[in-house]
N, CA and C atoms of all chains as a GROMACS GRO file, in nm:
protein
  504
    1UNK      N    1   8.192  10.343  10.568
    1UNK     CA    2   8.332  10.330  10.612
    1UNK      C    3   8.412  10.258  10.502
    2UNK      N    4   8.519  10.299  10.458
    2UNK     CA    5   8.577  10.280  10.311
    2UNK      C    6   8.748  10.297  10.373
    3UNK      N    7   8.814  10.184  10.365
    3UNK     CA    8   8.959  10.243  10.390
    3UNK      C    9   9.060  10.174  10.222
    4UNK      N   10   9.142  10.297  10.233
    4UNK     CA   11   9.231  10.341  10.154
    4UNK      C   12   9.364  10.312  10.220
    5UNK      N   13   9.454  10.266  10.092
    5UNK     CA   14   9.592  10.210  10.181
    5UNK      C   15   9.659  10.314  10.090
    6UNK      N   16   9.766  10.406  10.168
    6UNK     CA   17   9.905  10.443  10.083
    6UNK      C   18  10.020  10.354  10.091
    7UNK      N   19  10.120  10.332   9.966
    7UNK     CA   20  10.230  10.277  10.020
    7UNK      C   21  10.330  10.370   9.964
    8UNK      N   22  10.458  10.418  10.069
    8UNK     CA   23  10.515  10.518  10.075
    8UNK      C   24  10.673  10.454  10.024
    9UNK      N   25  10.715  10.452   9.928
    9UNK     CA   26  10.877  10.363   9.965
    9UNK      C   27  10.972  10.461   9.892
   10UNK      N   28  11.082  10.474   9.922
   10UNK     CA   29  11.213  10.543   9.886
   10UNK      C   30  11.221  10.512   9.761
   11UNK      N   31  11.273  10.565   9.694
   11UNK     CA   32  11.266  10.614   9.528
   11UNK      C   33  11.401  10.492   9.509
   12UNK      N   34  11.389  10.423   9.396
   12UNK     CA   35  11.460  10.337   9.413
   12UNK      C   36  11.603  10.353   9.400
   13UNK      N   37  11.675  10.434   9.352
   13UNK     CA   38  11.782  10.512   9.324
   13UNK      C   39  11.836  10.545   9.474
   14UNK      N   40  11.758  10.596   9.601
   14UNK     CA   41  11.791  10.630   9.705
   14UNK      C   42  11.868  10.535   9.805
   15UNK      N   43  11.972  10.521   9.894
   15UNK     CA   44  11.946  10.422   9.976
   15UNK      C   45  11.925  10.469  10.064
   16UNK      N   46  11.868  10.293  10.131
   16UNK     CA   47  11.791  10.250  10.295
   16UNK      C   48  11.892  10.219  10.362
   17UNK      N   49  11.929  10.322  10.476
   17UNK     CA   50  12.049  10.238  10.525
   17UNK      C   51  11.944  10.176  10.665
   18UNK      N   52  11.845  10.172  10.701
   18UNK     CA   53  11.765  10.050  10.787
   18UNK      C   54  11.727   9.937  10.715
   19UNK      N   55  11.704   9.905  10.563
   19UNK     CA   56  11.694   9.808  10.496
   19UNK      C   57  11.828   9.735  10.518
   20UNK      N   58  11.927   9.817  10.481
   20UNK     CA   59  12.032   9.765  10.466
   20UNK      C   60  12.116   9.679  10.634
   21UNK      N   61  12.058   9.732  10.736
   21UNK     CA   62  12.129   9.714  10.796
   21UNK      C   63  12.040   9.572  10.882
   22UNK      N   64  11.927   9.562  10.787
   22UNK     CA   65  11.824   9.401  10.844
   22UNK      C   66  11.907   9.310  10.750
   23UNK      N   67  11.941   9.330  10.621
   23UNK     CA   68  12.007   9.291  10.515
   23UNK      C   69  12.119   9.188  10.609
   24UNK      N   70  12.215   9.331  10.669
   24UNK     CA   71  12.321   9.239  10.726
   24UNK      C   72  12.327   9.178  10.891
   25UNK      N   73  12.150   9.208  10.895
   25UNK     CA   74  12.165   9.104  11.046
   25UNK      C   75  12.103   8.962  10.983
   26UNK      N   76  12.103   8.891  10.889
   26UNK     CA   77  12.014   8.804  10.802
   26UNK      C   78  12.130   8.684  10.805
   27UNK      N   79  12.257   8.700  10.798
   27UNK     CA   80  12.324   8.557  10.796
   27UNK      C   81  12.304   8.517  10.966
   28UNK      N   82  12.312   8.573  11.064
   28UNK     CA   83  12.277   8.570  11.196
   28UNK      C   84  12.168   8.503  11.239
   29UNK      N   85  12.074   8.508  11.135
   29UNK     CA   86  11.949   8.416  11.168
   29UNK      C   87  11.936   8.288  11.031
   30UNK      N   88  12.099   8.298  10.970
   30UNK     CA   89  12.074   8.174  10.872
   30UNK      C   90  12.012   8.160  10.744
   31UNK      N   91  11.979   8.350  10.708
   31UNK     CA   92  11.964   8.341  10.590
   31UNK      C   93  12.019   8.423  10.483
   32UNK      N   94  12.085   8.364  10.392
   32UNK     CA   95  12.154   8.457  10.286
   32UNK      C   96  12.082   8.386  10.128
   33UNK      N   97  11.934   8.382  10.101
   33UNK     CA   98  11.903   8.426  10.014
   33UNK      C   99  11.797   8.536  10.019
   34UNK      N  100  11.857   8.646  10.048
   34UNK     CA  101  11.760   8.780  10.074
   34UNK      C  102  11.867   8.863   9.996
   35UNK      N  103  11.859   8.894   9.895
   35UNK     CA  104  11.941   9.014   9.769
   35UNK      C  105  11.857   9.192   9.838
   36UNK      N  106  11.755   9.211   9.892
   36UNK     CA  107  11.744   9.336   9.938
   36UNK      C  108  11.655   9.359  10.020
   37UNK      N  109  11.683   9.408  10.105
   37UNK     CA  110  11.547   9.452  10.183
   37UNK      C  111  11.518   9.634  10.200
   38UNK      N  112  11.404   9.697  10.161
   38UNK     CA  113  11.356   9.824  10.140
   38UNK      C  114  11.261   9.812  10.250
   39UNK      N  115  11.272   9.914  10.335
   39UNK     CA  116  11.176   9.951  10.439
   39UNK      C  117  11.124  10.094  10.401
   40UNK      N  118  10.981  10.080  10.375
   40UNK     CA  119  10.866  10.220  10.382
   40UNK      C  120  10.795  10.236  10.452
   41UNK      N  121  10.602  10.278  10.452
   41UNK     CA  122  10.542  10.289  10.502
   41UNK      C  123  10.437  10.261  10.487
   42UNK      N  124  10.332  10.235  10.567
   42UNK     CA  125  10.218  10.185  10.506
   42UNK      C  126  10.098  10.296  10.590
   43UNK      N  127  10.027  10.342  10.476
   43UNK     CA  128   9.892  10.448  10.610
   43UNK      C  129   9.803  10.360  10.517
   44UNK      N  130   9.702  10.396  10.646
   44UNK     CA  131   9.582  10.301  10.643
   44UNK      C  132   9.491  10.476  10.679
   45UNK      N  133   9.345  10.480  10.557
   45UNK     CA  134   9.313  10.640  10.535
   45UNK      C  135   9.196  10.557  10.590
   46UNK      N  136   9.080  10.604  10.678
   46UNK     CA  137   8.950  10.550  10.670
   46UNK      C  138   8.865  10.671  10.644
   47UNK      N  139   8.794  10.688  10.575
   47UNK     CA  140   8.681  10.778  10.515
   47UNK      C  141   8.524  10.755  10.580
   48UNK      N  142   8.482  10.836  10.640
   48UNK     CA  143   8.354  10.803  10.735
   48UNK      C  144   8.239  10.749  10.568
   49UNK      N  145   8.253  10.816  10.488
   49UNK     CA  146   8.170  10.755  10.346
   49UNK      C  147   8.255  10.661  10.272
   50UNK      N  148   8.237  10.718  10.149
   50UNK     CA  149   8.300  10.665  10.036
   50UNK      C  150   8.454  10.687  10.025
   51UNK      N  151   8.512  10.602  10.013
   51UNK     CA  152   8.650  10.584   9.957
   51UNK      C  153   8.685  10.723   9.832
   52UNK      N  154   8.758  10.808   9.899
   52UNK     CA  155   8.800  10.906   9.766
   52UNK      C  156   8.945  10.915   9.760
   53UNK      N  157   8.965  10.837   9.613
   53UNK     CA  158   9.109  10.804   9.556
   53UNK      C  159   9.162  10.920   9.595
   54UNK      N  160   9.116  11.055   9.475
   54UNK     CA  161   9.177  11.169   9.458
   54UNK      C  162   9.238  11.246   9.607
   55UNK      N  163   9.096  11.224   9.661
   55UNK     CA  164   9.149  11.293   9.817
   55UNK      C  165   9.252  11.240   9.896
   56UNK      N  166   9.252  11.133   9.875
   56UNK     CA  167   9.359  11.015   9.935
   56UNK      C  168   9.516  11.058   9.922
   57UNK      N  169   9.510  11.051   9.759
   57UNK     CA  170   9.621  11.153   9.658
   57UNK      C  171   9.677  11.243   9.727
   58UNK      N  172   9.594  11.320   9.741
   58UNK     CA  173   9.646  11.477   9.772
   58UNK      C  174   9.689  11.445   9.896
   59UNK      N  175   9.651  11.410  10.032
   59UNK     CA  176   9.662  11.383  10.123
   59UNK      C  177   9.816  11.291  10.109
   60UNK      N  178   9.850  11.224  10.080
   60UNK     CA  179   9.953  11.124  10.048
   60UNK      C  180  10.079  11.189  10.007
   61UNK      N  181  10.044  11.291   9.879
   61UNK     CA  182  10.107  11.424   9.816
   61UNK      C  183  10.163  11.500   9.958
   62UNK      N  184  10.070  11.581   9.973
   62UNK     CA  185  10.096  11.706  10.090
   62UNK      C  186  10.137  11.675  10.269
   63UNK      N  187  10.095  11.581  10.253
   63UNK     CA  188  10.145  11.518  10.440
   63UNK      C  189  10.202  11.410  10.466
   64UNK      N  190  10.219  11.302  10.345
   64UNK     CA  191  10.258  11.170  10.404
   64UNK      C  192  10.405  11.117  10.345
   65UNK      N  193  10.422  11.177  10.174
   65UNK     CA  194  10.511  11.180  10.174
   65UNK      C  195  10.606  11.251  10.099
   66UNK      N  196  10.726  11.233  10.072
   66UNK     CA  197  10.831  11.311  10.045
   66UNK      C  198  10.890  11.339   9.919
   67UNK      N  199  10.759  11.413   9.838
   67UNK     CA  200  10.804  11.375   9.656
   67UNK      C  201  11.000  11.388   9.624
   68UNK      N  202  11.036  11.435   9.711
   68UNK     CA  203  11.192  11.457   9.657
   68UNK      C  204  11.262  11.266   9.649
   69UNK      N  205  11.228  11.222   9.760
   69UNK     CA  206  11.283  11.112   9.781
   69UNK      C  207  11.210  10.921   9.754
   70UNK      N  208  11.077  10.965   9.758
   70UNK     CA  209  10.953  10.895   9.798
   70UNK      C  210  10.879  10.904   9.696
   71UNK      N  211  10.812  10.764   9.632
   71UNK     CA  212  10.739  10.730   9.563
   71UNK      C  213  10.586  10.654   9.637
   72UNK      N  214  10.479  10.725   9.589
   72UNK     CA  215  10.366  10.620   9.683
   72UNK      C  216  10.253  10.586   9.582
   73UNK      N  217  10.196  10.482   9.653
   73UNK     CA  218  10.125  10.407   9.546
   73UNK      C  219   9.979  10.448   9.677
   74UNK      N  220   9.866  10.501   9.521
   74UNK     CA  221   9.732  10.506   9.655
   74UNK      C  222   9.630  10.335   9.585
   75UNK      N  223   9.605  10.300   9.691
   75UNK     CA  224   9.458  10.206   9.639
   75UNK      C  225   9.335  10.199   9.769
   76UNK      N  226   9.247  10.108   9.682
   76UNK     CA  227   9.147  10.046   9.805
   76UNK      C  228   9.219   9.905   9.896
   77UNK      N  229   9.141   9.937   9.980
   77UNK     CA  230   9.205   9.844  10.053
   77UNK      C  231   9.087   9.686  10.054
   78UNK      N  232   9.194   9.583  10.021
   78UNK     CA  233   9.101   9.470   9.998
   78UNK      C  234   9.025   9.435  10.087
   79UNK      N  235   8.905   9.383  10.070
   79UNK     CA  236   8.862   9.313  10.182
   79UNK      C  237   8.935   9.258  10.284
   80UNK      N  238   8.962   9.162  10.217
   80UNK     CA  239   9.063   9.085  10.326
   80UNK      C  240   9.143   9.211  10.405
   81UNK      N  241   9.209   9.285  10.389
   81UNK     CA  242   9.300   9.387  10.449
   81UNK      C  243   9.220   9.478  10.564
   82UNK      N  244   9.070   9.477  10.535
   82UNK     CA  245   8.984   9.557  10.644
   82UNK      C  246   8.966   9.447  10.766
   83UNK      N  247   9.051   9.503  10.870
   83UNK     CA  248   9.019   9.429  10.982
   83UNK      C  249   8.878   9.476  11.076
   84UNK      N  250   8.797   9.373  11.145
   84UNK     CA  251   8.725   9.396  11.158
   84UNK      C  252   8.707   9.527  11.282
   85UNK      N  253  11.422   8.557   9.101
   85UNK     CA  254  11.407   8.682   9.202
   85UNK      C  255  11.215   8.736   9.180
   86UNK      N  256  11.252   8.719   9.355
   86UNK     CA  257  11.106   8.761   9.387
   86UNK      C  258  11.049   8.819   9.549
   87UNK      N  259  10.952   8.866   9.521
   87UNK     CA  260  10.949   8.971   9.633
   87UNK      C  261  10.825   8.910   9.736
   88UNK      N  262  10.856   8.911   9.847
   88UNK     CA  263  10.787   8.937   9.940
   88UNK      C  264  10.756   9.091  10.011
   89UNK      N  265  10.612   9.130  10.056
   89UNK     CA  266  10.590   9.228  10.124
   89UNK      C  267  10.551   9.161  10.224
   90UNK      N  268  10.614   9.244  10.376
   90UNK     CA  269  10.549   9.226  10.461
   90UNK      C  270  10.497   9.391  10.549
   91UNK      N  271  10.360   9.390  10.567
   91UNK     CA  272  10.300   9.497  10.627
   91UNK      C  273  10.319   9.488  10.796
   92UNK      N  274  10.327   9.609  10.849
   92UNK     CA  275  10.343   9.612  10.949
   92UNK      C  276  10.267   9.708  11.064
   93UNK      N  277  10.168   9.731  11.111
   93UNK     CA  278  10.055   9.808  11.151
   93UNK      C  279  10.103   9.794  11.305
   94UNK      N  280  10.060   9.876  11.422
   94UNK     CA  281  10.016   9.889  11.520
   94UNK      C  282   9.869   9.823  11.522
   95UNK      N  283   9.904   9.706  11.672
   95UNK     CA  284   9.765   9.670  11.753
   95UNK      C  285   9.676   9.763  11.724
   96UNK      N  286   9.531   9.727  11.690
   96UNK     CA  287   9.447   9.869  11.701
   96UNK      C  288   9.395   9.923  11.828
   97UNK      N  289   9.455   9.827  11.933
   97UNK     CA  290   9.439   9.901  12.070
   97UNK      C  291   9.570   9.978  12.048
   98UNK      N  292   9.624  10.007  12.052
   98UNK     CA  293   9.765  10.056  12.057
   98UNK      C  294   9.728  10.198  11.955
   99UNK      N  295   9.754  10.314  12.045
   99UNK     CA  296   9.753  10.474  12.055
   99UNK      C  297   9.828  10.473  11.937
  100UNK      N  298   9.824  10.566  11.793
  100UNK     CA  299   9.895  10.623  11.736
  100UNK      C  300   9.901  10.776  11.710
  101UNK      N  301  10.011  10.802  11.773
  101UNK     CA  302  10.015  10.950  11.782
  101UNK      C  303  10.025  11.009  11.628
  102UNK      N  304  10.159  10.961  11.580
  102UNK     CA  305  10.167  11.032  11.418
  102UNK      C  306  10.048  11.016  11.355
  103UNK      N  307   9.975  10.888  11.347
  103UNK     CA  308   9.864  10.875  11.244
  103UNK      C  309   9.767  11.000  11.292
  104UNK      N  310   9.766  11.032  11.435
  104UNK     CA  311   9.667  11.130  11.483
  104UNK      C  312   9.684  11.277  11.428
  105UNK      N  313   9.817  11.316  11.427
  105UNK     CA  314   9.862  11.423  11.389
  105UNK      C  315   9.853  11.464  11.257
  106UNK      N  316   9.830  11.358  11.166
  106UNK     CA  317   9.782  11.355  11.023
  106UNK      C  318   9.639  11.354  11.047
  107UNK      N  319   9.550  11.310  11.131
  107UNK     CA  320   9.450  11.340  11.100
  107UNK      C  321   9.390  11.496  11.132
  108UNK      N  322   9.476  11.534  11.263
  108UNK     CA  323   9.444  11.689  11.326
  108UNK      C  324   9.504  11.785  11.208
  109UNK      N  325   9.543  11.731  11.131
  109UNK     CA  326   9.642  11.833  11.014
  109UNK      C  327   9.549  11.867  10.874
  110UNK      N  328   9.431  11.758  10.902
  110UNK     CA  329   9.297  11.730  10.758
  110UNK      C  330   9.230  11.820  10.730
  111UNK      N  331   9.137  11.890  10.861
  111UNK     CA  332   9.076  11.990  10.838
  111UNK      C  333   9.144  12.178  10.706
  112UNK      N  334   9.261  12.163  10.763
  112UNK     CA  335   9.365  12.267  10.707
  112UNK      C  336   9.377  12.230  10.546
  113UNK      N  337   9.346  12.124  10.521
  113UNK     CA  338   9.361  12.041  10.348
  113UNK      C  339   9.182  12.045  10.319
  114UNK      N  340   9.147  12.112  10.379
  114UNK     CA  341   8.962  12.113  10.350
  114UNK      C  342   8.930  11.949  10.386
  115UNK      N  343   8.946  11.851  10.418
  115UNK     CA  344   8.885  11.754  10.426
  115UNK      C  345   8.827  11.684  10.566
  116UNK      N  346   8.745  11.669  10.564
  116UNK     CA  347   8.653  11.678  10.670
  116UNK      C  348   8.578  11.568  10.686
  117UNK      N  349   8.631  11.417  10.609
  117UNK     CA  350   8.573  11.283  10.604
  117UNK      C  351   8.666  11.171  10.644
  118UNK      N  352   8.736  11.209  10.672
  118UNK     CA  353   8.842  11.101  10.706
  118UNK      C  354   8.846  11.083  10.847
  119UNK      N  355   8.795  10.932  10.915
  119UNK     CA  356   8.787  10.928  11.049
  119UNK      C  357   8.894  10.880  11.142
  120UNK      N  358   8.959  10.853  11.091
  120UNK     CA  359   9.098  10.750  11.155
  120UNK      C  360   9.238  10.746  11.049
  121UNK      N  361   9.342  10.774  11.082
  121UNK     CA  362   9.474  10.761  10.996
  121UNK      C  363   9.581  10.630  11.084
  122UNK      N  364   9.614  10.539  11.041
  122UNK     CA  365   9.688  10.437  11.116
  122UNK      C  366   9.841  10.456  10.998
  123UNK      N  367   9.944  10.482  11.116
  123UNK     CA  368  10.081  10.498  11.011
  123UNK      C  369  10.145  10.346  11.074
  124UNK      N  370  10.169  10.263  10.958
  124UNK     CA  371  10.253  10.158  10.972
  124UNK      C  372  10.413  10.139  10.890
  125UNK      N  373  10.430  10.050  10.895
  125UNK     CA  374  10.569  10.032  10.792
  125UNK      C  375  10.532   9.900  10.673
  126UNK      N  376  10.609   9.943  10.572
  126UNK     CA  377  10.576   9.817  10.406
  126UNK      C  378  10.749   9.760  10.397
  127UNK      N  379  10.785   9.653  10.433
  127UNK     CA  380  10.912   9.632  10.405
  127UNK      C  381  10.920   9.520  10.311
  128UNK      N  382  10.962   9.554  10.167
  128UNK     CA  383  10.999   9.443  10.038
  128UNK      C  384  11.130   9.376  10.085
  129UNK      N  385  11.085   9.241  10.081
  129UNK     CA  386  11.159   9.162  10.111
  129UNK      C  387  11.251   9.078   9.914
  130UNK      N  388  11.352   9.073   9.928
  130UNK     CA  389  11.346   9.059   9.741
  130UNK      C  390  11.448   8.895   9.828
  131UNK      N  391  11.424   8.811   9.742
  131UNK     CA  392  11.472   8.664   9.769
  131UNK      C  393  11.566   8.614   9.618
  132UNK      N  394  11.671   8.597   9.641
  132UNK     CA  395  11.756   8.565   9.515
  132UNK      C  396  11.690   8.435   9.454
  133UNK      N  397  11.610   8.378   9.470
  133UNK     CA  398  11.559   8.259   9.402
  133UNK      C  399  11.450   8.245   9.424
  134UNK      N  400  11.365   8.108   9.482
  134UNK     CA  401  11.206   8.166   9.509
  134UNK      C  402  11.143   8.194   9.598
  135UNK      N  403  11.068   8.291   9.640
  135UNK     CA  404  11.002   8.337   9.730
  135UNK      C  405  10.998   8.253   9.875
  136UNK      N  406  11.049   8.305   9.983
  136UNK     CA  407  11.001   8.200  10.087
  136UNK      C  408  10.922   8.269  10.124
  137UNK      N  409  10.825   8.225  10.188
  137UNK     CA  410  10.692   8.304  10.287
  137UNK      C  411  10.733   8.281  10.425
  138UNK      N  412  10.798   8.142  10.467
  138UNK     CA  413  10.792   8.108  10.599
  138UNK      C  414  10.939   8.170  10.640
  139UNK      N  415  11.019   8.169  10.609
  139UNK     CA  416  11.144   8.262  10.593
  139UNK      C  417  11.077   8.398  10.638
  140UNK      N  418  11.011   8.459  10.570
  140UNK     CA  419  10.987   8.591  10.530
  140UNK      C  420  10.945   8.627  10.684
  141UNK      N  421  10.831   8.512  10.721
  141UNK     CA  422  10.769   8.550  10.828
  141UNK      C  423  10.849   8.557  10.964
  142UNK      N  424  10.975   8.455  10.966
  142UNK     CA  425  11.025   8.464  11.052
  142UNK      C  426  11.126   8.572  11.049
  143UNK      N  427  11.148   8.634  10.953
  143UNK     CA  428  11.286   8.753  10.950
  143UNK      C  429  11.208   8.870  10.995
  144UNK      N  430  11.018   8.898  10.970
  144UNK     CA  431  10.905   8.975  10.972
  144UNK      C  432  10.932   8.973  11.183
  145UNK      N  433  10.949   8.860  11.221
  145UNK     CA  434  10.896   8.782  11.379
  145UNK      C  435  11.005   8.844  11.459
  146UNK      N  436  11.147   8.833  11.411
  146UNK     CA  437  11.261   8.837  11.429
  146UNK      C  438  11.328   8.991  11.473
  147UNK      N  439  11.336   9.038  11.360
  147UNK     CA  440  11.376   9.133  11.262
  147UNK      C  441  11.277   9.297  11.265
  148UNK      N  442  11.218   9.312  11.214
  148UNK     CA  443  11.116   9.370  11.157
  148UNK      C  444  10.992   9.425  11.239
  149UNK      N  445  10.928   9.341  11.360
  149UNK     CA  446  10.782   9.347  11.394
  149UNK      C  447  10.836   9.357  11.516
  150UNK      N  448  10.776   9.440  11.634
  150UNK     CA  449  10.744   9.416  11.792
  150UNK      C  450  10.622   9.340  11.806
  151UNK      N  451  10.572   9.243  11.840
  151UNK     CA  452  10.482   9.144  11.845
  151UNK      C  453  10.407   9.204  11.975
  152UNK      N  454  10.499   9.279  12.032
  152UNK     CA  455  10.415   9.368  12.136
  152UNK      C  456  10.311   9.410  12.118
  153UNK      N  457  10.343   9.509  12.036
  153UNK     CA  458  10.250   9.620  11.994
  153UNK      C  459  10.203   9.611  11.844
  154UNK      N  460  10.271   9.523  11.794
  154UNK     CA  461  10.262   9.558  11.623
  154UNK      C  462  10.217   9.352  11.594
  155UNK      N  463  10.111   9.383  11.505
  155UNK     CA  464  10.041   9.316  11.403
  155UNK      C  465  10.160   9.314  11.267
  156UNK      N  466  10.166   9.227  11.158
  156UNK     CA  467  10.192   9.208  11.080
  156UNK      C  468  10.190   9.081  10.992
  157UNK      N  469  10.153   9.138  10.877
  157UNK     CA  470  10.095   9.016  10.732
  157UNK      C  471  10.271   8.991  10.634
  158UNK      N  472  10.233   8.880  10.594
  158UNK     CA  473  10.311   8.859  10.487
  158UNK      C  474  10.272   8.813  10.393
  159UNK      N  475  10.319   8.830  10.234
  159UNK     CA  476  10.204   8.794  10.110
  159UNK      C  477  10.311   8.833   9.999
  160UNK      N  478  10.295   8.734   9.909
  160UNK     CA  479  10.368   8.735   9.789
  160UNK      C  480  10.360   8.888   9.687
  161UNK      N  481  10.439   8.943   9.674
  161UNK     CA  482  10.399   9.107   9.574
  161UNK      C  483  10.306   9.048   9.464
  162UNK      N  484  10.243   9.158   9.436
  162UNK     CA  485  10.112   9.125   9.322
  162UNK      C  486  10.240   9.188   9.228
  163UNK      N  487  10.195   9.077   9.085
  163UNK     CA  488  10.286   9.104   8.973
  163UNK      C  489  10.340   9.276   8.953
  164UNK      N  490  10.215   9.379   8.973
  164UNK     CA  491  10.223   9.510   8.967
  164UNK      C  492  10.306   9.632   9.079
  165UNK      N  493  10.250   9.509   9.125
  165UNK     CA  494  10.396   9.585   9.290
  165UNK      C  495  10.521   9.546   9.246
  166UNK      N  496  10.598   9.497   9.156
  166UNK     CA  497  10.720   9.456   9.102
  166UNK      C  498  10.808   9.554   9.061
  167UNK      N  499  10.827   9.673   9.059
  167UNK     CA  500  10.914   9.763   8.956
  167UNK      C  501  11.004   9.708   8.927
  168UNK      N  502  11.032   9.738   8.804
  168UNK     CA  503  11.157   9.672   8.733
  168UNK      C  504  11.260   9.716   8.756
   0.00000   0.00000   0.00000
């Protein structure tokens, strides 16, 4: 059992108008040193074997996210990050 | 300027339909090892000066997370999670 994290986030050029709109509920709770907030996604891949980057890739590519708009980053997932 | 991530997952008692639908969608991509897909949210938090964590967590508490249903970490960006 091997899990793989994608992280999925809007191309930075794009805007978040749900980032944007935590942005401006933030003086409301007293804080205005927050310059941006970007909301993406996070998948969590578990592989019954071995951890496979590539497959991960493609999978990330073809179903998860949105090459027009969306940039994703594949890795392993740290220890610490595997809950038990 | 510096970034906080905070991750945001579904309870793992807590049903995920989309993550399921990515997994019923695997077989069709030839892959046939992947036992579980969990879809969460990654929201970069960017701080005009230095990083708060306890800030972070409470805008994460506030803002951001159903404590209901949803788990979530907060953790300083690794230098490489930074885009310039």
């Amino acid at each position: 059992m091997a899990r793989v994290v994608v992280d999925v986030m809007l191309k930075p050029e794009i805007l978040d108008p749900q980032g944007q709109a935590v942005v401006n509920a933030l003086p409301r709770l007293g804080v205005d040193d927050v310059s941006s907030v970007r909301i993406g996604r996070r998948i969590e891949i578990e592989f019954v074997g071995e951890a496979d980057l590539d497959r991960a890739r493609e999978i990330a590519d073809k179903l998860l996210a949105n090459p027009v708009i969306e940039d994703f980053e594949v890795r392993l997932a740290e220890t610490e990050e595997v809950r038990p």
